[in-house]
C-alpha angles and dihedrals in degrees: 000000000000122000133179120218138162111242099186103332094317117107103228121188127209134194118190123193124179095001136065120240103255132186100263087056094046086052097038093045087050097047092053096046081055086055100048094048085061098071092033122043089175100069111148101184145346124217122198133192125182130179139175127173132197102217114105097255135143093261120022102172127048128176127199125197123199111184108188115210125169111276084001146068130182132198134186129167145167154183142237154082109301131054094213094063095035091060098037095057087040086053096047093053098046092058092042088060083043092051092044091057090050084049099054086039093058092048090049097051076046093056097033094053084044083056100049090050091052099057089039093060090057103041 
């Protein structure tokens, strides 16, 4: 099952695939959309897959997550047993990748504005 639906301004789509969508994920998705949104105003599009299947195997659940930025997209996923952990690391390491970007962002204007003093010293 896919559905499309608008989390504080962001389209996110989600595509569910053995499970049903319950009221704990829809919380905890949007909670952590909410989450997201706070290191990185500039979020285009989210992309969802969740998956749970009924066969007794290591890992039965497993959650993506696709956040769309312009020039970039990150990704993160994993598998388990409960929902809870699954979207919490997911969540971690999407806002480590997004620290990291504000990070780099932060060293270039650094660079860039070195630069332009630079060339305005000897000009």
């Amino acid at each position: 099952m896919t559905h499309t639906v608008m989390i504080e301004e962001i389209p996110v789509y989600i595509q569910i695939q053995g499970t049903e969508m319950n009221d704990y994920l829809d919380r905890k998705i949007h909670k952590m959309i909410s989450n997201l949104k706070g290191h990185a105003k500039d979020i285009k599009e989210i992309r969802l897959y969740i998956s749970d299947t009924l066969e007794p195997v290591k890992s039965p659940r497993k959650f993506i997550a696709e956040v769309k930025i312009p020039g970039l997209d990150f990704v993160a996923s994993d598998s388990g047993h409960l929902w809870k952990g699954l979207l919490s690391h997911v969540e971690k390491r999407l806002i480590r990748q997004l620290q990291r970007r504000t990070e780099l962002l932060k060293r270039q204007a650094i660079i860039n504005a070195a630069a332009l003093a630079a060339q305005g010293i000897r000009a």
